[in-house]
C-alpha positions in Angstrom: 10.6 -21.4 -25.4 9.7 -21.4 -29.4 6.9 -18.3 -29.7 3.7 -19.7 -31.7 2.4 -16.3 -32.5 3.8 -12.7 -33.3 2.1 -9.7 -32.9 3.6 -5.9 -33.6 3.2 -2.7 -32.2 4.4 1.1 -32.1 4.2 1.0 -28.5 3.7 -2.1 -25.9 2.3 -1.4 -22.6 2.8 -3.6 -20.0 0.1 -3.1 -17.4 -3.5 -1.7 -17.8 -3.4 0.3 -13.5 -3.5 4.2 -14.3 0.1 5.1 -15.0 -0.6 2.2 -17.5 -4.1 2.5 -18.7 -2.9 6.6 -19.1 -0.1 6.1 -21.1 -1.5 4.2 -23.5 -4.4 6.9 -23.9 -1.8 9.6 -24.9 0.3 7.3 -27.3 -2.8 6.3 -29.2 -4.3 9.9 -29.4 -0.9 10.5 -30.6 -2.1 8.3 -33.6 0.7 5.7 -32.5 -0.5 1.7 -32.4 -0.5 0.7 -28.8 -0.6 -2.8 -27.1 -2.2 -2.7 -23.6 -0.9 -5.8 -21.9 -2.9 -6.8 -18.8 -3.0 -9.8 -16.8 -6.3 -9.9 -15.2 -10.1 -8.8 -16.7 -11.9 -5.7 -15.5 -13.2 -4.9 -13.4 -10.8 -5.5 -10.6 -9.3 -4.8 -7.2 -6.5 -2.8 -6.2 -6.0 -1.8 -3.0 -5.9 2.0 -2.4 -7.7 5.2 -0.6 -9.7 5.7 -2.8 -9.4 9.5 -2.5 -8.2 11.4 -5.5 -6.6 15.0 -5.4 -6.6 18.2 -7.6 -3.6 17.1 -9.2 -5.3 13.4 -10.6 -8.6 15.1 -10.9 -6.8 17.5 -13.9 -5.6 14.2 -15.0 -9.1 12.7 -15.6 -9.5 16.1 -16.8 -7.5 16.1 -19.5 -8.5 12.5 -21.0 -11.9 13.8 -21.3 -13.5 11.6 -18.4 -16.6 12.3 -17.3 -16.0 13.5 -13.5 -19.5 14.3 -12.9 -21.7 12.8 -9.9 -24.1 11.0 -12.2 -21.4 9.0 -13.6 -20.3 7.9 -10.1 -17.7 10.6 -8.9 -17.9 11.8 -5.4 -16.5 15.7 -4.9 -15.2 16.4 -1.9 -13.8 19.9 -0.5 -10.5 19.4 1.0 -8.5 18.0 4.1 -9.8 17.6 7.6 -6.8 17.0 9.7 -6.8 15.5 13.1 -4.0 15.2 15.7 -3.0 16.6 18.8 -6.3 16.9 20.5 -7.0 19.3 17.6 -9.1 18.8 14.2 -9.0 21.6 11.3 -10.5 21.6 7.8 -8.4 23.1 4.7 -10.3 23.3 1.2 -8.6 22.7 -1.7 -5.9 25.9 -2.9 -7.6 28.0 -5.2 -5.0 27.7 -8.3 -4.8 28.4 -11.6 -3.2 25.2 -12.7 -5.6 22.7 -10.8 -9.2 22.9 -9.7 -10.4 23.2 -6.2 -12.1 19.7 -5.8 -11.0 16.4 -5.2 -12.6 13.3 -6.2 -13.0 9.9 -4.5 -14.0 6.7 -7.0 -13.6 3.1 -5.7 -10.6 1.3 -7.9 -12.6 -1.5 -8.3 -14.1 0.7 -11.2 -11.6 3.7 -11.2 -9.0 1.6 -13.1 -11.4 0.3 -15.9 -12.4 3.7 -16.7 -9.5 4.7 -17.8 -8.6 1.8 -19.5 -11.8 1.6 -21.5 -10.7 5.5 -22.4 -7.7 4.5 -24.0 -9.6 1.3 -25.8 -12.1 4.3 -27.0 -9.1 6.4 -28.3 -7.5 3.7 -30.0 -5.4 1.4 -28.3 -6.0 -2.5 -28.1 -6.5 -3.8 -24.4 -5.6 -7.6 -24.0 -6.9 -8.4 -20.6 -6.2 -11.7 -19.1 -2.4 -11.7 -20.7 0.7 -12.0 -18.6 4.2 -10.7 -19.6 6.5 -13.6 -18.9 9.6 -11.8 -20.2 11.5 -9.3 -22.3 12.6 -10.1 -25.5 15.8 -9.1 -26.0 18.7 -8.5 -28.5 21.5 -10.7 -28.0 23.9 -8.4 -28.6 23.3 -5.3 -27.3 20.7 -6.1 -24.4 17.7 -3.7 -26.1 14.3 -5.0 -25.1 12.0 -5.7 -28.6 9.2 -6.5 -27.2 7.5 -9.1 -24.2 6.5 -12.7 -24.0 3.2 -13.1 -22.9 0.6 -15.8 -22.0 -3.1 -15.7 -21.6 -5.5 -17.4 -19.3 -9.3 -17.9 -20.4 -11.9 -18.0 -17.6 -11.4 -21.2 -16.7 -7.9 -20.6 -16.1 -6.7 -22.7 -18.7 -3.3 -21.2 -20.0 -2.6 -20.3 -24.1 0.4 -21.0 -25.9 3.0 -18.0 -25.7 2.9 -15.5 -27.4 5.7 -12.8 -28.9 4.6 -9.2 -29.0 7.1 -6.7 -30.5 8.2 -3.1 -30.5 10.6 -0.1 -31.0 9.2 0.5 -27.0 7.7 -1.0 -24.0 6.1 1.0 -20.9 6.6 -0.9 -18.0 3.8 0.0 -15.9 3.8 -3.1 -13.8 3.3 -1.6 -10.5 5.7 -2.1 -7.7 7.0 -5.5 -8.1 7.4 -4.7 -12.0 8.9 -8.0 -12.7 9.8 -6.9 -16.5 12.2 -4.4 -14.7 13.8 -6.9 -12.4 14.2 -9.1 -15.9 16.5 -6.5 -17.3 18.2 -5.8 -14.0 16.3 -3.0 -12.9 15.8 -3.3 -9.2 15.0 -1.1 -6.5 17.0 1.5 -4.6 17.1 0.6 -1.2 18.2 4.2 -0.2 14.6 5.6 -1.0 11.8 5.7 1.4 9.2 2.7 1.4 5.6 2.9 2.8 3.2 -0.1 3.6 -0.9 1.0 2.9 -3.4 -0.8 4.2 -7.5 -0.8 4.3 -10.7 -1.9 3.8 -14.3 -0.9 3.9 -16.6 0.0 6.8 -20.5 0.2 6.4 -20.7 4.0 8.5 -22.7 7.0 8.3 -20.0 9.0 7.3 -19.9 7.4 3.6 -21.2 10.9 2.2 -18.5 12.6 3.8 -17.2 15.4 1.5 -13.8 16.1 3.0 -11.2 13.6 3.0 -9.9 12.8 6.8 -6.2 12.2 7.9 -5.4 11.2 11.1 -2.0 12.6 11.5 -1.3 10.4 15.0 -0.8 6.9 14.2 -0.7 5.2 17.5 0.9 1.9 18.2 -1.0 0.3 21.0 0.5 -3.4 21.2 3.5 -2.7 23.6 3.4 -1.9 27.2 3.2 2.2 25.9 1.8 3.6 23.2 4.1 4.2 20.4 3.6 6.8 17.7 4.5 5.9 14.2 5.6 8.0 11.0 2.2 7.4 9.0 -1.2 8.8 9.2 -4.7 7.2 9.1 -7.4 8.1 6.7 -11.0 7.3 6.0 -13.0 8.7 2.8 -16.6 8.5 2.4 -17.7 6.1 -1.3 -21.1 7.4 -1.0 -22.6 4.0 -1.5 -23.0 3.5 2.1 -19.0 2.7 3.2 -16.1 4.5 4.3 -12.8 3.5 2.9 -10.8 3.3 5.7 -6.9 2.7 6.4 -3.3 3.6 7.3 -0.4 4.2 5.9 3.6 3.9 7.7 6.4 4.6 6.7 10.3 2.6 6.6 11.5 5.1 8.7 10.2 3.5 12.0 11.7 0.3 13.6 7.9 -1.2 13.8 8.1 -1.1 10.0 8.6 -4.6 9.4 7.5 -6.1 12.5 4.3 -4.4 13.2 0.6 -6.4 12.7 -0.8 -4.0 10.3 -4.5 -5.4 10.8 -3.9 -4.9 14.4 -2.5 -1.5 14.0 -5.3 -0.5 12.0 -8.1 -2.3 14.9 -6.0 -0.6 17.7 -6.8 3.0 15.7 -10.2 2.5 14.8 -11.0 1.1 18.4 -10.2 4.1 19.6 -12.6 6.3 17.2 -16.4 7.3 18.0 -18.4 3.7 17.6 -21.7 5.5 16.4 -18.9 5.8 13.0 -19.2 2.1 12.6 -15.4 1.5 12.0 -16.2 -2.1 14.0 -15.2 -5.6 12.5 -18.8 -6.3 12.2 -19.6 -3.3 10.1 -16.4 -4.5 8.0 -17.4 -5.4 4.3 -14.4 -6.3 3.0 -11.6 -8.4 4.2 -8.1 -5.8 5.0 -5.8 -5.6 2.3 -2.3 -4.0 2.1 0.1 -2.8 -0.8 3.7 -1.6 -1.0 4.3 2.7 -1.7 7.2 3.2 -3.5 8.6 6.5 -3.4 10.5 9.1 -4.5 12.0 7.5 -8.0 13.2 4.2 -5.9 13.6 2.6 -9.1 16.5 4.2 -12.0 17.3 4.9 -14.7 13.1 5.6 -15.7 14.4 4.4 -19.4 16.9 2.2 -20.7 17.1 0.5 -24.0 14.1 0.3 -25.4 12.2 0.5 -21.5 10.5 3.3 -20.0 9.1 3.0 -16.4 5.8 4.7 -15.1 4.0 5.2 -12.3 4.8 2.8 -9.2 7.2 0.8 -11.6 9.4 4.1 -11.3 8.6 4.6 -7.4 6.6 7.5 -8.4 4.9 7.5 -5.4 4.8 11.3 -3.5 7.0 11.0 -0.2 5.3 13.5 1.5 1.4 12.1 1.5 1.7 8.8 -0.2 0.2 9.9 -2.9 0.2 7.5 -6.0 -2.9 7.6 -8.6 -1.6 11.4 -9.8 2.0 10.6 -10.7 1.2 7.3 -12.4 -1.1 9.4 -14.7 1.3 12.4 -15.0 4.4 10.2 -15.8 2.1 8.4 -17.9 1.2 11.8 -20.1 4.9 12.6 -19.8 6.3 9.3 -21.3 3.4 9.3 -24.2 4.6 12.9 -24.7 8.4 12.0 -25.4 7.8 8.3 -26.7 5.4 10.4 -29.8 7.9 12.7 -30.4 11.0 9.7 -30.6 8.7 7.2 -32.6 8.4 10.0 -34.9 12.2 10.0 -36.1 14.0 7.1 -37.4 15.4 4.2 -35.9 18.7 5.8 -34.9 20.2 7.8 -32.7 18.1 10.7 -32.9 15.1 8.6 -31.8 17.3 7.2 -28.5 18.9 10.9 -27.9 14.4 11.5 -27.5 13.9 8.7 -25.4 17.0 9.4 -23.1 15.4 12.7 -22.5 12.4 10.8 -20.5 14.4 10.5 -17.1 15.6 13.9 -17.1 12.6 15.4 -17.8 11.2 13.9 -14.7 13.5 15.1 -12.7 13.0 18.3 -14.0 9.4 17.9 -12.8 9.4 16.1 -9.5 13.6 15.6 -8.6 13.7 18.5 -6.7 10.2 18.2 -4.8 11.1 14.2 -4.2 13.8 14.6 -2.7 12.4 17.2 -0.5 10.2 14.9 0.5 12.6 12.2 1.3 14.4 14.9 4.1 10.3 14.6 5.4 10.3 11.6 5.9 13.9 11.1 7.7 12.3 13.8 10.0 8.9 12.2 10.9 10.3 8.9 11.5 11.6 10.6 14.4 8.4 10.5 16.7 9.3 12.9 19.2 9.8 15.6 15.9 5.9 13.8 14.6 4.3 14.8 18.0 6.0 18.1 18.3 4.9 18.9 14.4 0.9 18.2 15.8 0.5 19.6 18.4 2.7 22.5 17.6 1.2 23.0 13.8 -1.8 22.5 13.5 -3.4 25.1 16.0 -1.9 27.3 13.2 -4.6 27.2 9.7 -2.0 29.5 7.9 0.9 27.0 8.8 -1.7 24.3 7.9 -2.4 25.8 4.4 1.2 26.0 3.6 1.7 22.6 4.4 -1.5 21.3 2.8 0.0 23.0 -0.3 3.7 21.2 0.4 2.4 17.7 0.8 0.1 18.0 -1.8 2.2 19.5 -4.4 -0.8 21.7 -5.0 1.0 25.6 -6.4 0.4 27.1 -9.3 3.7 26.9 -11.8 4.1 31.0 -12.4 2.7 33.9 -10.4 0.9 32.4 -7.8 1.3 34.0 -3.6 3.7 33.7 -1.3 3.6 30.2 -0.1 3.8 28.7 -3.9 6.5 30.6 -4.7 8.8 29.8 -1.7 7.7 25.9 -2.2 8.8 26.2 -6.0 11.9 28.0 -5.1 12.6 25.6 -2.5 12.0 22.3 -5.1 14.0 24.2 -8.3 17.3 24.9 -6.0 17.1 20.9 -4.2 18.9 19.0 -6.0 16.8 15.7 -8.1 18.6 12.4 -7.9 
């Protein structure tokens, strides 16, 4: 379709989420001209936890948010665990390379924060614009840039429109359509999760310890069933709980199971005085897709890189998303300043290429770790044996609190960081 207007940039980022409201941030403090391409306005949903770790905290950290309660951040302290007729509570690790709180902050706002942080540092936000497509060269298949359309408030739809440059971030999320345009789809040999929740008026909403129910019990059948997955609920301190449950591809129920039902049968079965009732419900339940564990390669190709859930950045080991999308983010800005900086040739590709490798390097090892988890859990006689054996244990408990997380300090650190470094440096990334 003929293009009525064009529009260039160093950079064009194709999704305003965290991986790419972060991205953009770096590239732009970077002093490079960034596009932030995003389809609906701020604020708006997503559907997550809510529940932030050390590891996205020094994230927010780094871009200079403002983490403090009168903005609207709630701290909280660590992990309380439940499972196996037991319940334990882990702070945070004391580390030198991440602090010792958590944060929880509704996505509803979470998300324009950091996008109006990258606006503030520079880079131009055009909410209400969908990518239709890649541009690309007819001869060698590089991507130059995105079609795009916007929609004003009525819904009415603009003429397209051509944006250009030497790079475009897909940060799309899962379904990242401009990486299934160029052929990029998703490994089916990487571990999937499903996440669903919603909001509960309870008074537990100023909770300061984030809660994981590590027995996920299927209750539609004849018997109960226990699932690889885990339930959680966060206080918001506006009067809610976040509440909800993630599983995992790994059981047979994956596909077939009634996740609203699931998610009743657990919270049925939880202290009423909590208020985790339909009628105390304040939202309607809402699910996403986890991708994990780099389920979609190569992370740059041609003129593409892929952040965040685009890249199936997702943690296999707690589900975690929020942290990676910001870290891949920093870690793409990082490589795409140093590239842009060289000329249009092979030395500037030679930089890019370095982009998947470099997250391998950081997560390859740890992911795939993580993927050898999940095989095991999906086995439920191995996810009861894990409860009930484990968690009577807190120095077993702190270990793994550490492993899931990915919570160790880089040099020095004790005993347990060290053995899970080793362990992630000699498993191989792929």
């Amino acid at each position: 379709m003929t293009s009525t207007v064009q529009a260039d940039a160093d950079v064009i980022v194709v999704g305003a989420g965290p991986s790419g409201a972060t991205t953009a941030f770096h590239l732009a403090q970077s002093g490079l001209d960034v596009l932030l391409l995003e389809k609906t306005a701020f604020p708006r949903e997503k559907v997550c936890g809510d529940g932030l770790t050390p590891r996205a905290v020094k994230s927010l950290v780094s871009m200079g948010i403002d983490i403090s309660p009168e903005a609207g951040w709630i701290r909280n302290q660590g992990l309380r665990i439940i499972g196996g007729g037991h319940r334990l509570e882990i702070p945070w690790p004391d580390l030198a390379d991440y602090p010792s709180f958590g944060l929880v902050r509704k996505r509803m706002d979470f998300d324009e924060t950091l996008a109006r942080a990258a606006q503030k540092v520079g880079a131009r936000l055009h909410e209400r614009t969908s990518v239709t497509g890649p541009v690309l060269d007819d001869r060698s298949g590089r991507v130059l840039g995105v079609t795009a359309r916007t929609t004003d408030e009525d819904g009415m739809r603009g003429p397209e429109i051509t944006y250009t440059a030497p790079l475009v971030v897909a940060a799309d999320g899962n379904s990242s359509r401009l990486s299934l345009a160029v052929g990029l789809r998703p490994r089916d040999d990487r571990p999937m999760g499903v996440a669903v929740r919603t909001y509960y008026t309870s008074p537990r909403h100023e909770d300061d310890w984030l809660e994981s129910w590590l027995e996920l019990w299927d209750y539609s059948g004849k018997e109960p069933t226990l699932l690889p997955g885990y339930g959680w609920a966060f206080g918001v301190g506006d009067g809610t709980s976040n509440v909800g449950l993630g599983i995992l591809n790994t059981s047979k129920a994956f596909q077939h199971v009634d996740y609203k039902a699931l998610l009743k049968g657990w919270l049925d079965h939880t202290p009423e005085e909590w208020g985790y009732r339909d009628e105390n419900m304040t939202q309607p339940v809402r699910g996403a897709a986890l991708p994990m564990g780099f389920n979609r390669q190569p992370h740059y190709s041609k003129g593409l890189m892929l952040v965040g859930d685009a890249g199936g950045m997702v943690n296999p080991f707690n589900g975690e998303g929020i942290a990676y999308a910001m870290e891949s983010g920093e870690l793409a800005a990082e490589v795409a300043a140093q590239a842009l900086a060289r000329g249009p040739d092979g030395a500037r590709e030679r930089a890019l290429e370095a982009y998947p490798k470099a997250l391998k390097d950081t997560y390859g090892g740890y992911y795939t770790l993580g993927r050898l988890f999940v095989r095991a859990i999906g086995n439920p006689n191995v996810m009861r044996l894990a409860t009930q054996r484990g968690l009577p244990h807190p120095t077993l408990m702190r270990f793994t609190l550490k492993l899931l997380a990915n919570l160790t300090d880089a040099r020095g650190g004790d005993t347990m960081d060290r053995l899970i470094n080793g362990l992630a440096k000699i498993t191989p990334a792929a």
